[in-house]
C-alpha positions in Angstrom: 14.7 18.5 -3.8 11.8 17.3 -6.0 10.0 14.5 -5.6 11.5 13.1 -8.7 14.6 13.7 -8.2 14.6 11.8 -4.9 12.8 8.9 -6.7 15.6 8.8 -8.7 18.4 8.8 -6.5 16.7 6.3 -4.5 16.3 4.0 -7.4 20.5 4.9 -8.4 21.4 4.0 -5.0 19.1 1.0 -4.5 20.8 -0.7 -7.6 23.9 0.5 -6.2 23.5 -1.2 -2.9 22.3 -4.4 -4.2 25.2 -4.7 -6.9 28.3 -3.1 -5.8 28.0 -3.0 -1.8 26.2 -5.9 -1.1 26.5 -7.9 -3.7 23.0 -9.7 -3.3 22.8 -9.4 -6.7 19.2 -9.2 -6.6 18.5 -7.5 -10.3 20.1 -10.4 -11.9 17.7 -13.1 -11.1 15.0 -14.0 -12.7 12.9 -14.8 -9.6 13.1 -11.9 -8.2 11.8 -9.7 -11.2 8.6 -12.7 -11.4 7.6 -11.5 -7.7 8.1 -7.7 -8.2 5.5 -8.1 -11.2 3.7 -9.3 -9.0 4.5 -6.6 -5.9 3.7 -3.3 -8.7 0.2 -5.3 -9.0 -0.9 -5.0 -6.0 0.9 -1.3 -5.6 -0.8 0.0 -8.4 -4.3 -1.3 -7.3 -3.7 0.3 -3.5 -2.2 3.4 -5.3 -4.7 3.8 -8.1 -7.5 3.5 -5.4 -6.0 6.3 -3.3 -5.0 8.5 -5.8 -8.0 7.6 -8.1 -10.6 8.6 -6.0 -9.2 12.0 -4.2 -7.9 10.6 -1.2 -3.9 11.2 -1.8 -2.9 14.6 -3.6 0.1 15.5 -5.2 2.0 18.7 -5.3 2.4 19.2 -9.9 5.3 21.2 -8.9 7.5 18.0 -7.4 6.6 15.3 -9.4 6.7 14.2 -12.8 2.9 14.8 -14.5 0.9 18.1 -13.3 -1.2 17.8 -10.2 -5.5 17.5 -9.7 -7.6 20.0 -8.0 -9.6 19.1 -5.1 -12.2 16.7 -6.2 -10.5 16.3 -9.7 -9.5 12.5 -10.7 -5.9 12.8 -12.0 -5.5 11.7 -15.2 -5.4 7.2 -15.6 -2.6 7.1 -18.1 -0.1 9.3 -19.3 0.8 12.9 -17.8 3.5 11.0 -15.5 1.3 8.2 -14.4 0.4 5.4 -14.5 -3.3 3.8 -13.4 -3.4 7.1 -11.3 -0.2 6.7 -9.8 2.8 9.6 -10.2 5.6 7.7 -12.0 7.8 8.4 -8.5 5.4 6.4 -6.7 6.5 3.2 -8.5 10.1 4.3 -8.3 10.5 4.3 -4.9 8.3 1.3 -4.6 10.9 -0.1 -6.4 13.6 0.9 -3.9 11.7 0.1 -1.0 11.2 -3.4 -2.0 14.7 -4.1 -3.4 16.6 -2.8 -0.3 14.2 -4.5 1.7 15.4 -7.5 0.1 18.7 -7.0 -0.5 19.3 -6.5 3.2 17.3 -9.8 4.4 19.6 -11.9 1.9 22.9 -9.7 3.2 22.2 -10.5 6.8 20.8 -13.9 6.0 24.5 -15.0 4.6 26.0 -13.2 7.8 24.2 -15.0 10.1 24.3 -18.1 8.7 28.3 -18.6 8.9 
């Protein structure tokens, strides 16, 4: 399995889990899409940092855009990423904070009856 492929059925499930299963219903508010603006930020500074200056690789034949040689700064914009970062990164960024999320509400309403 590819590492976009995974990102992707991460995301699918993520949305999933937060509509259907848990019914946090998440996606739907406003608020929450204000402080994930705010969340990809900060992940594309950290991630543009580690993949902008050589100190992350990625494999070209798993994810989206191609990859960089040793020493070679992958591209800023375009080729699958964005400010450095492989597309995938952001994807399961995405998951990672929504289920994270989506949980805390989920047991928050269990625990509070």
């Amino acid at each position: 399995m590819t590492y976009t492929v995974a990102a992707l059925l991460g995301v699918a499930l993520t949305v999933l889990l937060d509509l259907v299963l848990l019914r946090t219903r998440l996606l739907a508010r406003k608020a929450f899409w204000v402080s994930y603006a705010i969340v990809v930020f900060f992940q594309l500074v950290t991630n543009g940092v580690l993949t902008g200056r050589g100190i992350v690789f990625y494999d070209g034949d798993v994810i989206t855009g191609s990859s960089s040689a040793a020493g070679e700064t992958p591209t800023l914009l375009g080729d699958g990423r964005v400010l450095f970062a492989p597309l995938e990164d952001l994807l399961f960024g995405f998951a990672l904070v929504v289920q994270t999320l989506a949980w805390w509400v989920w047991w928050g309403r269990r625990l509070a009856r």
